[in-house]
N, CA, C and O atoms as a Tripos MOL2 file, in Angstrom:
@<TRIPOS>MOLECULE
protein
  224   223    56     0     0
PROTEIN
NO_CHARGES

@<TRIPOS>ATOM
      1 N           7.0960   -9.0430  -21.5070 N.3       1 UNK1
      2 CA          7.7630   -9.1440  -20.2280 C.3       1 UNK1
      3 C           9.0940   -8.3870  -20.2640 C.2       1 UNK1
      4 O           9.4150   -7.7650  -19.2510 O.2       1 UNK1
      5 N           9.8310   -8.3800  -21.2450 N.am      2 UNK2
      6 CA         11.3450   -7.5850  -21.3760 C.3       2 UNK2
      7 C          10.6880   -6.2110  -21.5990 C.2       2 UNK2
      8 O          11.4900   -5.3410  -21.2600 O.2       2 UNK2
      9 N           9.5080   -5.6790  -22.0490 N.am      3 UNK3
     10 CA          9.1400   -4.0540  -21.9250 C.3       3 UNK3
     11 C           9.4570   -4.2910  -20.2700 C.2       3 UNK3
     12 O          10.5960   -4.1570  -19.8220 O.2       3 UNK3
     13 N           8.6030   -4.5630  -19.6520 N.am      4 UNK4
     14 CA          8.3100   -4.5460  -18.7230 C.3       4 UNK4
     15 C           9.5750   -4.0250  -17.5250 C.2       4 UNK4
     16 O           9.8490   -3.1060  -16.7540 O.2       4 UNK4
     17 N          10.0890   -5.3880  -18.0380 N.am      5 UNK5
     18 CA         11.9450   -5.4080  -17.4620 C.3       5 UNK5
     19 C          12.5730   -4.0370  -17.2440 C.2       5 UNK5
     20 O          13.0440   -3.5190  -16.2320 O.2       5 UNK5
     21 N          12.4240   -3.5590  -18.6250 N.am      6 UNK6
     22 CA         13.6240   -2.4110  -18.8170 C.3       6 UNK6
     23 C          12.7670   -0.8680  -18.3370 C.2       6 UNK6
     24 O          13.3510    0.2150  -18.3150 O.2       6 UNK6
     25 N          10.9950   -1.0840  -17.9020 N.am      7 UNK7
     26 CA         10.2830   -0.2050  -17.6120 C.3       7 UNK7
     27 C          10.9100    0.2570  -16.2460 C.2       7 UNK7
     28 O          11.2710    1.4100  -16.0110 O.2       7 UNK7
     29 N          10.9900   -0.8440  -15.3510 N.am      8 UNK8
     30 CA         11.3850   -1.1970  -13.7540 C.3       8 UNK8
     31 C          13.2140   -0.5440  -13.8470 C.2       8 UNK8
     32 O          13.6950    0.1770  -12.9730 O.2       8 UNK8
     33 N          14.1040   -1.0930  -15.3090 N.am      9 UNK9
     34 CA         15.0120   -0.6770  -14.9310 C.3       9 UNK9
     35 C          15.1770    0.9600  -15.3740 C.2       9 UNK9
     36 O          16.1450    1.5570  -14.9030 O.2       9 UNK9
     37 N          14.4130    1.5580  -16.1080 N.am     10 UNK10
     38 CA         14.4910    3.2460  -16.1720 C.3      10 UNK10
     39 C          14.1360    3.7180  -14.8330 C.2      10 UNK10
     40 O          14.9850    4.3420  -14.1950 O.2      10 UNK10
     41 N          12.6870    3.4350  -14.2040 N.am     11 UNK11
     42 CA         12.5060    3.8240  -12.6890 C.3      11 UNK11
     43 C          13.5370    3.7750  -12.0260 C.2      11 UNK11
     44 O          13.8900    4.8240  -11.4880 O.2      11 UNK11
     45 N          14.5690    2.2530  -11.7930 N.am     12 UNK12
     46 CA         15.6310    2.4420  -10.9020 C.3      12 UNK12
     47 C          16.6880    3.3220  -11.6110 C.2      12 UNK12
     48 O          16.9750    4.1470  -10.7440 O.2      12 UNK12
     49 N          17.1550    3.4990  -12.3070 N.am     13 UNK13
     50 CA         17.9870    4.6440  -13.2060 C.3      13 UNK13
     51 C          17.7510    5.9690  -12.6600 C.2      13 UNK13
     52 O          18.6380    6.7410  -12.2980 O.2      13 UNK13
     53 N          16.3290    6.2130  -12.6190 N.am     14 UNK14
     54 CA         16.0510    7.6520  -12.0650 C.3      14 UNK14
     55 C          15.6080    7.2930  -10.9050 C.2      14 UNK14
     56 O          15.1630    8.3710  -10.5110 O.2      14 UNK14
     57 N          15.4260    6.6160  -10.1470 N.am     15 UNK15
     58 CA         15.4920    7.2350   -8.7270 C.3      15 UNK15
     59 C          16.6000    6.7980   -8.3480 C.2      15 UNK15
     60 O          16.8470    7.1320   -7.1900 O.2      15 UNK15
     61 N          17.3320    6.2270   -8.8020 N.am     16 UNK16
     62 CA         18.7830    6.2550   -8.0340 C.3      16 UNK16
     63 C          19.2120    7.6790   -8.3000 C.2      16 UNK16
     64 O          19.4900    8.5130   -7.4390 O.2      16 UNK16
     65 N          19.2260    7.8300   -9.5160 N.am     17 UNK17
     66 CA         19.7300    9.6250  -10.1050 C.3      17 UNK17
     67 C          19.3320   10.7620   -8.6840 C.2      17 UNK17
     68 O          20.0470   11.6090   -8.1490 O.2      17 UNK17
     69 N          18.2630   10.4510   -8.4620 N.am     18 UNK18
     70 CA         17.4820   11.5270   -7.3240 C.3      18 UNK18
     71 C          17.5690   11.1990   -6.3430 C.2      18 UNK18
     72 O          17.1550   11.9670   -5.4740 O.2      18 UNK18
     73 N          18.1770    9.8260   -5.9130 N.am     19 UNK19
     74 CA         18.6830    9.5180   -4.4770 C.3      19 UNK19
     75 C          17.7760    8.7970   -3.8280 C.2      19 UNK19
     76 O          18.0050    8.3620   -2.7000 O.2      19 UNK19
     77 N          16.5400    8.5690   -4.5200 N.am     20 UNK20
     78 CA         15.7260    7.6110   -3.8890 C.3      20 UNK20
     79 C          15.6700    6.1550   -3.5380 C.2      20 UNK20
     80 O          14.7650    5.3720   -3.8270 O.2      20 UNK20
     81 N          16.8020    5.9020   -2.8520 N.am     21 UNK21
     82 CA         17.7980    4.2180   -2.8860 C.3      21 UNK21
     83 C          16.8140    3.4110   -2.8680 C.2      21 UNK21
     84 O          16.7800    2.8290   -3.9520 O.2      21 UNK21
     85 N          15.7010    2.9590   -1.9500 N.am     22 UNK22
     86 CA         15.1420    2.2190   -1.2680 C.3      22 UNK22
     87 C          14.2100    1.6380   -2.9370 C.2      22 UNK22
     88 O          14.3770    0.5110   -3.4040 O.2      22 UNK22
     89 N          13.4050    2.5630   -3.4930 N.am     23 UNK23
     90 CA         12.8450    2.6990   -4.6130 C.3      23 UNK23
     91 C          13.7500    2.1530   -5.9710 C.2      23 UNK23
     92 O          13.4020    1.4550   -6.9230 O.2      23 UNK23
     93 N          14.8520    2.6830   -5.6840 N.am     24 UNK24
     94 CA         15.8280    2.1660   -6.9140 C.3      24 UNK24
     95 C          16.0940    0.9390   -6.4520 C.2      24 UNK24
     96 O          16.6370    0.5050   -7.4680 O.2      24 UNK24
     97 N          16.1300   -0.0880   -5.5780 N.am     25 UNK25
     98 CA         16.6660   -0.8580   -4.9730 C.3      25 UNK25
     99 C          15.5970   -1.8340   -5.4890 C.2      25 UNK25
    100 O          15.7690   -2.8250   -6.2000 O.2      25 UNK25
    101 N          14.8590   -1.5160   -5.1580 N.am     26 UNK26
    102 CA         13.1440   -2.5110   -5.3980 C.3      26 UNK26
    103 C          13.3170   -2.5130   -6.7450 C.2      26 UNK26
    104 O          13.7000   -3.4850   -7.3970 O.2      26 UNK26
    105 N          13.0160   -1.3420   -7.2090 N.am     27 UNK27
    106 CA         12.7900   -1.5530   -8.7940 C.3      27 UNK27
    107 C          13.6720   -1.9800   -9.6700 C.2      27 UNK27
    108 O          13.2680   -2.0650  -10.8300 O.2      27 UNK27
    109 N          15.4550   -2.4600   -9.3080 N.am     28 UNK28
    110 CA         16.4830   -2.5880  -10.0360 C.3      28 UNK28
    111 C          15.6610   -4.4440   -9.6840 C.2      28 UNK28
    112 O          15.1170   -5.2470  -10.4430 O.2      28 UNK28
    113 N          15.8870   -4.4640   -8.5470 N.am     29 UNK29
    114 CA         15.2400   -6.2430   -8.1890 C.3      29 UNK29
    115 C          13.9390   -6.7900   -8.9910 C.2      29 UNK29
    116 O          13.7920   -7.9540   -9.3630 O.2      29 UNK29
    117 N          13.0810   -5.7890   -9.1720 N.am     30 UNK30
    118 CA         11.9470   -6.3700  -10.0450 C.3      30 UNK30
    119 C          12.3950   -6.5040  -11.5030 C.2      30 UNK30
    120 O          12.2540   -7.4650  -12.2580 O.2      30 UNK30
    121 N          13.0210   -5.2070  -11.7400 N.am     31 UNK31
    122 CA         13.4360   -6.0400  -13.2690 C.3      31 UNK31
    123 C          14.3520   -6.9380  -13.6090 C.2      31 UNK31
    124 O          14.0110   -7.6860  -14.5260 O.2      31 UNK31
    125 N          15.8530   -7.1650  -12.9660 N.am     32 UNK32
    126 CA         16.1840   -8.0760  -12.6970 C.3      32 UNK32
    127 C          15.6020   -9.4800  -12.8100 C.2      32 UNK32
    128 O          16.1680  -10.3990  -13.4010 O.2      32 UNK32
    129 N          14.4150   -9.5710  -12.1900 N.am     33 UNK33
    130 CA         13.5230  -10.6510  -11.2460 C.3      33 UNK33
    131 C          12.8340  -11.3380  -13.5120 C.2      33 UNK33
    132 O          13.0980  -12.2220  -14.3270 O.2      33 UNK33
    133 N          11.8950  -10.0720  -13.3670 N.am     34 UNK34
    134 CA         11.6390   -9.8520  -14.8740 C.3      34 UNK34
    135 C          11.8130  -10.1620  -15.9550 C.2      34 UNK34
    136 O          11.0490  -10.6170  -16.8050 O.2      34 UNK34
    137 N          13.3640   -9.8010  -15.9690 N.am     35 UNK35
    138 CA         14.6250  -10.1480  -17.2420 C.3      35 UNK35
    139 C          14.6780  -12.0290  -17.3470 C.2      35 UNK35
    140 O          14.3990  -12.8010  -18.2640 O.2      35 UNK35
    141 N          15.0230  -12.1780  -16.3690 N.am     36 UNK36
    142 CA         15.4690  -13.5450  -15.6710 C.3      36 UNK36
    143 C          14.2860  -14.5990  -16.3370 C.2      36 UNK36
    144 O          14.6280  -15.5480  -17.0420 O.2      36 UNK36
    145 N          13.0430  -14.3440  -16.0630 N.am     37 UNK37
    146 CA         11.8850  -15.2750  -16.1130 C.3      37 UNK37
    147 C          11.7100  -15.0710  -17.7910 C.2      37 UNK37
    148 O          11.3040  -15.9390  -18.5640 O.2      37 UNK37
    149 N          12.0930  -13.7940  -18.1180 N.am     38 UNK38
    150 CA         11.9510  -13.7380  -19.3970 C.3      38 UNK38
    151 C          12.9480  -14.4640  -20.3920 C.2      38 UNK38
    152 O          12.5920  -14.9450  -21.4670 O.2      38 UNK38
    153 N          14.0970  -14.4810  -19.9530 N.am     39 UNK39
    154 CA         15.3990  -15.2990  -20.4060 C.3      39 UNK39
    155 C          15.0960  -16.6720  -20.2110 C.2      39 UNK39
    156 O          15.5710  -17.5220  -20.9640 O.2      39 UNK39
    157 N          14.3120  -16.9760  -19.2240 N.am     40 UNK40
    158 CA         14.0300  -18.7840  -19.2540 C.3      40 UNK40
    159 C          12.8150  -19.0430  -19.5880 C.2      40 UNK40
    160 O          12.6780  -20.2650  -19.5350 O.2      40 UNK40
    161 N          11.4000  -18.2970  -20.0550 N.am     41 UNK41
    162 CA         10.3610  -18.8620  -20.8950 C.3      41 UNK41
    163 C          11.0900  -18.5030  -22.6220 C.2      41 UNK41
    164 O          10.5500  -19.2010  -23.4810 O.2      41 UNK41
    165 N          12.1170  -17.6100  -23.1340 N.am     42 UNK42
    166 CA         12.3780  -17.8800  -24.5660 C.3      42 UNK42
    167 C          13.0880  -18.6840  -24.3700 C.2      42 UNK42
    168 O          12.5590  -19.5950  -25.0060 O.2      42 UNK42
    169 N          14.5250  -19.3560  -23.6640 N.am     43 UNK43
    170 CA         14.9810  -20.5580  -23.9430 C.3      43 UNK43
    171 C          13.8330  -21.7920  -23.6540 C.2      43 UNK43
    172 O          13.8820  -22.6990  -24.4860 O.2      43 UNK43
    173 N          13.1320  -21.8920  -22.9200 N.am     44 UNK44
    174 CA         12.2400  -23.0350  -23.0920 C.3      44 UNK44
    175 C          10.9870  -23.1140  -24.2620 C.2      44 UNK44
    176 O          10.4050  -24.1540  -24.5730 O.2      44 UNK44
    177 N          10.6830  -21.5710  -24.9080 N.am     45 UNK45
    178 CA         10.1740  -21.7820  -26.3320 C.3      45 UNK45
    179 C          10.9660  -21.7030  -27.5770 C.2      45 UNK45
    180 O          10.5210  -21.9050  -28.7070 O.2      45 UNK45
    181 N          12.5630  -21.2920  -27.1710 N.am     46 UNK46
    182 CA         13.4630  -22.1150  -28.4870 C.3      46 UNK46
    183 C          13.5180  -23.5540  -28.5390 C.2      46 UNK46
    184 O          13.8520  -24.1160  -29.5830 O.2      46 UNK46
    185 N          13.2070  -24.2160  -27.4660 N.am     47 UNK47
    186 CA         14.0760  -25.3540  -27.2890 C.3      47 UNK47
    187 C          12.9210  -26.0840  -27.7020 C.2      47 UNK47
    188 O          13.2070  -27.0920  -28.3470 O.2      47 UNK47
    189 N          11.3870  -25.8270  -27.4810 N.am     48 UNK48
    190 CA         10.1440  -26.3110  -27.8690 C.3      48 UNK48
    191 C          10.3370  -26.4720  -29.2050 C.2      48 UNK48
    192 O          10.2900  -27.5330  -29.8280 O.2      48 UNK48
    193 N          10.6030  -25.1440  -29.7130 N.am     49 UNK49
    194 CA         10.6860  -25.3470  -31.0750 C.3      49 UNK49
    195 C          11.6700  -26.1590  -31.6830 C.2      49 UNK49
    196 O          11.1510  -26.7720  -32.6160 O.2      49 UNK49
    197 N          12.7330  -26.3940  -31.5680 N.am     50 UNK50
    198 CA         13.7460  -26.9560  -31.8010 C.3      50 UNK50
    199 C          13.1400  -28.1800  -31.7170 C.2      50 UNK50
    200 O          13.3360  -28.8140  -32.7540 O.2      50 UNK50
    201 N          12.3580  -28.8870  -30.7590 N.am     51 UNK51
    202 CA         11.6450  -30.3320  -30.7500 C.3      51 UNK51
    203 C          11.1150  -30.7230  -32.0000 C.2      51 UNK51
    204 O          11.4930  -31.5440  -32.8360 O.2      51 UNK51
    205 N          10.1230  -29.9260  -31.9360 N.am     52 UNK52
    206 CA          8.8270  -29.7460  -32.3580 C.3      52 UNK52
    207 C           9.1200  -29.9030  -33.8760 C.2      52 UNK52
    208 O           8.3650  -30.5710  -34.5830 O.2      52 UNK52
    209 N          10.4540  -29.1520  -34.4760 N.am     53 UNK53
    210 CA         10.8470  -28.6300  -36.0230 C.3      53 UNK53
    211 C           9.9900  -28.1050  -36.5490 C.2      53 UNK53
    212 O           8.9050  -27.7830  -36.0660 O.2      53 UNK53
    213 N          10.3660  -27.9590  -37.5830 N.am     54 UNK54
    214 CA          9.3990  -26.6160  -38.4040 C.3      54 UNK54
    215 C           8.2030  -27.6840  -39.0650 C.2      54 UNK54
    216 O           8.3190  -28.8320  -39.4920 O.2      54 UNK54
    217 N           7.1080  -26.8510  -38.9610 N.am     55 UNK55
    218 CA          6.0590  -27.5050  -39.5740 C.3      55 UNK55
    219 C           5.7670  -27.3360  -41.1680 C.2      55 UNK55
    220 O           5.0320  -28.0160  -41.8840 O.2      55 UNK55
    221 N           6.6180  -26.1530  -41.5110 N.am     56 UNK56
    222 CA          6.4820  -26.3130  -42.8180 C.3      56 UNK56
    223 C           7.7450  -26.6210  -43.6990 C.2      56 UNK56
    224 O           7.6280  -26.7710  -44.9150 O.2      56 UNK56
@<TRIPOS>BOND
     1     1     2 1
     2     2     3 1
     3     3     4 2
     4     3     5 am
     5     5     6 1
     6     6     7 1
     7     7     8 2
     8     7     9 am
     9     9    10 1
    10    10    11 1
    11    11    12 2
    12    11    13 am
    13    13    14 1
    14    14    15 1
    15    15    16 2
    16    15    17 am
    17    17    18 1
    18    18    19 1
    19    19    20 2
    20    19    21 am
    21    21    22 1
    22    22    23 1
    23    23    24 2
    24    23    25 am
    25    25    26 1
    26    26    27 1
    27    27    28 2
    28    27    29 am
    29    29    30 1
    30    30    31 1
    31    31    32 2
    32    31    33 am
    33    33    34 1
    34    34    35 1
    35    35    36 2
    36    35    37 am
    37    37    38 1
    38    38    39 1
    39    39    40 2
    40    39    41 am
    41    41    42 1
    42    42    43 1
    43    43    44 2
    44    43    45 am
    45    45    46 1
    46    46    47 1
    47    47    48 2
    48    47    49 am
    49    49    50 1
    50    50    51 1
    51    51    52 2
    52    51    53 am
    53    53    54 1
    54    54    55 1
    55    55    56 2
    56    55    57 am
    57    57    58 1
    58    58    59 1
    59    59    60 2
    60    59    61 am
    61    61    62 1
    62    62    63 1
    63    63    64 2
    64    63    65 am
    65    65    66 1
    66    66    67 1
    67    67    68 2
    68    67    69 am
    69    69    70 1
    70    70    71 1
    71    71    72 2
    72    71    73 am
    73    73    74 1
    74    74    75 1
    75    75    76 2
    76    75    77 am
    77    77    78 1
    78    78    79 1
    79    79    80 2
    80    79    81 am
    81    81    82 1
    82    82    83 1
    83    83    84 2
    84    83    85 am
    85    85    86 1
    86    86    87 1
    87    87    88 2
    88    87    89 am
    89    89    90 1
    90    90    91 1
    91    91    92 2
    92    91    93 am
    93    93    94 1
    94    94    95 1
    95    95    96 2
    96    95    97 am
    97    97    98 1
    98    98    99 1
    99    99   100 2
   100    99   101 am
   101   101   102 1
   102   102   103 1
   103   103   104 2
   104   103   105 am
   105   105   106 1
   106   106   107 1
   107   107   108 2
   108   107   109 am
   109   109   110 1
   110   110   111 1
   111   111   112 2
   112   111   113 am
   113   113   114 1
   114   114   115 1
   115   115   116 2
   116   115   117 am
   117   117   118 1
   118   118   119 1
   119   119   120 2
   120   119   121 am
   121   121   122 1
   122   122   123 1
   123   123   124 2
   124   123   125 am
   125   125   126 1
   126   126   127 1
   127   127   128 2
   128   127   129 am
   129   129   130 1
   130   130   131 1
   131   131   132 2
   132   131   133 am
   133   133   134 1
   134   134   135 1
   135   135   136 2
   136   135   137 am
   137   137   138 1
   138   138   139 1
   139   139   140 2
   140   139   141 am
   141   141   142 1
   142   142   143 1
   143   143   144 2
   144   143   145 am
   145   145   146 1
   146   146   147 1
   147   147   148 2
   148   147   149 am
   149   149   150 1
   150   150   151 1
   151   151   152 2
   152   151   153 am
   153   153   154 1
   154   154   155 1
   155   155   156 2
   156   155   157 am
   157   157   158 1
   158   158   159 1
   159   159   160 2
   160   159   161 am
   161   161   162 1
   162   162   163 1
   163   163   164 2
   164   163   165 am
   165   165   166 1
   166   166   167 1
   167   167   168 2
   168   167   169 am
   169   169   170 1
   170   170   171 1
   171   171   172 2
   172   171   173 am
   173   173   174 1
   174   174   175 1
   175   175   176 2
   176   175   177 am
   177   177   178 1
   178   178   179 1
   179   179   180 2
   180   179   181 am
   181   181   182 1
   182   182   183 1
   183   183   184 2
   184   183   185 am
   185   185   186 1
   186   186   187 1
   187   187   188 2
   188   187   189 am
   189   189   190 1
   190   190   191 1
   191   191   192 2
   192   191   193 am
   193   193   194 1
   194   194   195 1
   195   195   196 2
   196   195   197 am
   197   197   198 1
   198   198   199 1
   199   199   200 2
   200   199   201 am
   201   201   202 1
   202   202   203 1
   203   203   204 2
   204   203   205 am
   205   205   206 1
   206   206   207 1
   207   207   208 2
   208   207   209 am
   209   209   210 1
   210   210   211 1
   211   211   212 2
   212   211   213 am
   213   213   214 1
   214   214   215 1
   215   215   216 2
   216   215   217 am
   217   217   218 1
   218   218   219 1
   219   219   220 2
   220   219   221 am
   221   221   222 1
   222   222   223 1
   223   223   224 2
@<TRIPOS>SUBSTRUCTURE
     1 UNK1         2 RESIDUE 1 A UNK
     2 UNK2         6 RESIDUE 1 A UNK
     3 UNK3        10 RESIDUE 1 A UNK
     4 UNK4        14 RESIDUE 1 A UNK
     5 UNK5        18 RESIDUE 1 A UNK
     6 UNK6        22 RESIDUE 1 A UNK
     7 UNK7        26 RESIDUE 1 A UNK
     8 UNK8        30 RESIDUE 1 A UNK
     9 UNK9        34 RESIDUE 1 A UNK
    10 UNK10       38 RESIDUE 1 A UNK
    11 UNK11       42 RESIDUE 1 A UNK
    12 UNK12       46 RESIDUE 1 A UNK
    13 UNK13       50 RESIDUE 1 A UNK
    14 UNK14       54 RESIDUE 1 A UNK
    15 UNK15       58 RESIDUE 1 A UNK
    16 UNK16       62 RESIDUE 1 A UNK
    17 UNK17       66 RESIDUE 1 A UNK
    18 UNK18       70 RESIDUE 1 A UNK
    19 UNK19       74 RESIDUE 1 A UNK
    20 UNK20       78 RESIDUE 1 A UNK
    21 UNK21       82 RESIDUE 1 A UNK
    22 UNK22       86 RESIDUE 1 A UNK
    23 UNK23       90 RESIDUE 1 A UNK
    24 UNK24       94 RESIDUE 1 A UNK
    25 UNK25       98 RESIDUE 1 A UNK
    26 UNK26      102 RESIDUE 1 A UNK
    27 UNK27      106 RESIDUE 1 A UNK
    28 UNK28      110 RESIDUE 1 A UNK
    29 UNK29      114 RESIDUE 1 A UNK
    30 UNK30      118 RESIDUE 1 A UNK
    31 UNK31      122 RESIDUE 1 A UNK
    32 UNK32      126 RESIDUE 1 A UNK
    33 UNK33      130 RESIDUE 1 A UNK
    34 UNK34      134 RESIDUE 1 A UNK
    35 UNK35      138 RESIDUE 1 A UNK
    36 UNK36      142 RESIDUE 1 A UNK
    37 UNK37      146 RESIDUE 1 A UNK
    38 UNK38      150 RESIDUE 1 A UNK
    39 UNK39      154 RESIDUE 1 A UNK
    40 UNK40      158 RESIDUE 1 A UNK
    41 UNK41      162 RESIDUE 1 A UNK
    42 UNK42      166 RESIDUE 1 A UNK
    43 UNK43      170 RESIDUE 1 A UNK
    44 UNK44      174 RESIDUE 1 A UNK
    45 UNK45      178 RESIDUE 1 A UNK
    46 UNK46      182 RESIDUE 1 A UNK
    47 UNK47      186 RESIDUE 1 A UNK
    48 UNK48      190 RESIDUE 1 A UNK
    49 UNK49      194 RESIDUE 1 A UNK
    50 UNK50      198 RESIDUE 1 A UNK
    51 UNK51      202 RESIDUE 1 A UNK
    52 UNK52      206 RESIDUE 1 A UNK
    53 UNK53      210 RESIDUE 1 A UNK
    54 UNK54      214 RESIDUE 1 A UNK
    55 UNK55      218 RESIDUE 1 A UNK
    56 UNK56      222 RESIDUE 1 A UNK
């Protein structure tokens, strides 16, 4: 999901570069959107783990 993220944020990088706002605009929001969901499923599988402790 963070490939993903930073895929959406090169697109907005270059089409902002080329002036394509509307496109950079979307695609800065999807990865954004991306980053975000990705930042709160690893804190909720640190925190699993942290329960859970090590099994070995």
């Amino acid at each position: 999901m963070l490939y993903w993220a930073l895929v959406f944020l090169a697109v907005a990088i270059i089409a902002g570069i080329f002036g394509f706002g509307g496109i950079a605009s979307a695609s800065a929001g999807i990865a954004q959107i991306l980053f975000f969901i990705f930042l709160v499923l690893f804190a909720v599988a640190v925190i699993i783990r942290l329960l859970r402790g090590s099994s070995r």
